[in-house]
Phi, psi and omega in degrees: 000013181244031167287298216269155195262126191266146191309329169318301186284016171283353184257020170215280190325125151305340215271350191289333212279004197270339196270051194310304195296358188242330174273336150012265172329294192285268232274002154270333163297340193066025165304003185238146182318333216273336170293332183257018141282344200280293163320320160286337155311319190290297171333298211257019155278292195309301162301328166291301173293328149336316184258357169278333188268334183290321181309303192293349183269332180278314180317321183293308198301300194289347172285309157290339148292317183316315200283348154276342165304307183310321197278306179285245290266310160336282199305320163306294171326296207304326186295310159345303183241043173310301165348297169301283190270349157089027184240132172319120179310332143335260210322324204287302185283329126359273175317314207275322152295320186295327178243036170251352180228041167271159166266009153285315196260296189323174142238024159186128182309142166320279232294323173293327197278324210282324175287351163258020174272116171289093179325306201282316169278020152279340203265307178317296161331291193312296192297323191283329151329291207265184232076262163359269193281349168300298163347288208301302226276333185274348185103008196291307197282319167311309206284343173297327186292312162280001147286346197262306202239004185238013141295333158309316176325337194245029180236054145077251176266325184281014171300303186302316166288318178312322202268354165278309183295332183298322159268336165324306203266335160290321178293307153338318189251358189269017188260004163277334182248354190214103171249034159255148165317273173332333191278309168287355171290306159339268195313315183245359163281310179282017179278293178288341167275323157316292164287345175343272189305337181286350156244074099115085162202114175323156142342286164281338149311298179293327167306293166325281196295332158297321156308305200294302174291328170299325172303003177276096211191081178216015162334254172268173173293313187271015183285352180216199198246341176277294185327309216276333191286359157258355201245038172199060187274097208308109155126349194254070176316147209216176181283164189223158179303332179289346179270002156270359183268311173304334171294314191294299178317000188251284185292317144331320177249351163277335175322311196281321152336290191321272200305329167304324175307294157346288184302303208289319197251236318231254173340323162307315192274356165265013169072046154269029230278167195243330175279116165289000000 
């Protein structure tokens, strides 16, 4: 028996492990050093991979961004240098799409970019676009101006100011009815430019101040093409229509003050003048 390890010496003597039915205890509580090296070993196995999966999920991930940087930056150029190779900005944003969801390159499968894409409000650009440009191209857009804008005329020395602030404030308000930017610019410069000069107002001025109020488009969700795409985001709460409405009801008459300001003072003493 002198051999046998007296219990004071079992939390250091290995010779304990001869004992199952007495050691037990201690190696399910975790009194013996060589069990709480094993658990720390196991700890710091487990935390080295945990931070190696981590490492390698942020590397894949900064990889597939560069590599999407790299790509808008390809694509930029290209737009850039249409002149030279002669290829359609269409065309440029195709390629560029077609190889950002490829499976060499891409960071995100066709079939997922294709189920985000918002079908309707593309088909909807597109009809407000060709729209427009029908507008511009058919005389349409004149003969609406002067229904619209060519009773100011007959109101005298205020015609210039009534035909400004009257477009200013129709420009403002044209993203409840035309909701691409371009579209409405389509649509409403040559309404005001066509009239300009018959109540005494540059051209180019009004031109200005109308482009500048057309940018205002923060109503509804479908008023613009950035509002609608943010304002439905996975995993993210967003605005809500009723929270563009309080905004817009804010932002709306300083917009239009703003811009009025500009035209009638500020563009003028900057050798703009608004008055013919």
């Amino acid at each position: 028996m002198k051999d046998s390890p007296s219990p004071a010496g079992w939390s250091t003597d290995c010779r304990w492990l001869s004992f199952p039915p007495i050691c037990a205890p201690s190696w399910c509580c975790g009194c013996s050093p060589a069990r709480r090296t094993a658990q720390n070993r196991w700890r710091w196995a487990s935390s080295g991979c945990s931070s190696i999966r981590r490492c390698r999920s942020r590397a894949r991930s900064r990889w597939g961004q560069s590599r999407a940087a790299l790509l808008v930056s390809a694509v930029v150029v290209l737009w850039c240098t249409e002149p030279l190779h002669q290829l359609h900005p269409a065309i440029v944003a195709l390629l560029g799409s077609l190889l950002v969801a490829s499976p060499g390159y891409g960071s995100v499968g066709l079939a997922k970019a294709l189920k985000a894409v918002p079908w309707s409000m593309l088909i909807f650009m597109a009809a407000t676009l060709t729209l427009g440009t029908a507008l511009a191209g058919s005389g349409a857009a004149e003969w609406l101006a002067r229904k619209v804008l060519g009773p100011v005329e007959q109101l005298g020395a205020a015609a210039p100011w009534v035909f400004t602030v009257l477009v200013v404030v129709v420009s403002a308000t044209a993203h409840l009815v035309i909701q691409s930017r371009s579209a409405r610019s389509a649509v409403l410069i040559p309404l005001v430019v066509s009239l300009a000069p018959g109540v005494g107002v540059n051209a180019v001025a009004i031109a200005l101040a109308s482009t500048a109020a057309a940018g205002f488009c923060h109503t509804l969700t479908s008023s613009s093409k950035p509002v609608n795409l943010f304002s439905e985001i996975e995993g993210i709460e967003t605005y809500k229509p009723a929270d563009l409405l309080r905004l817009s009801a804010v932002l709306g008459p300083l917009m239009v003050l703003l811009v009025l300001v500009f035209a009638f003072w500020i563009w003028p003493a900057m050798g703009l003048p608004l008055f013919l």
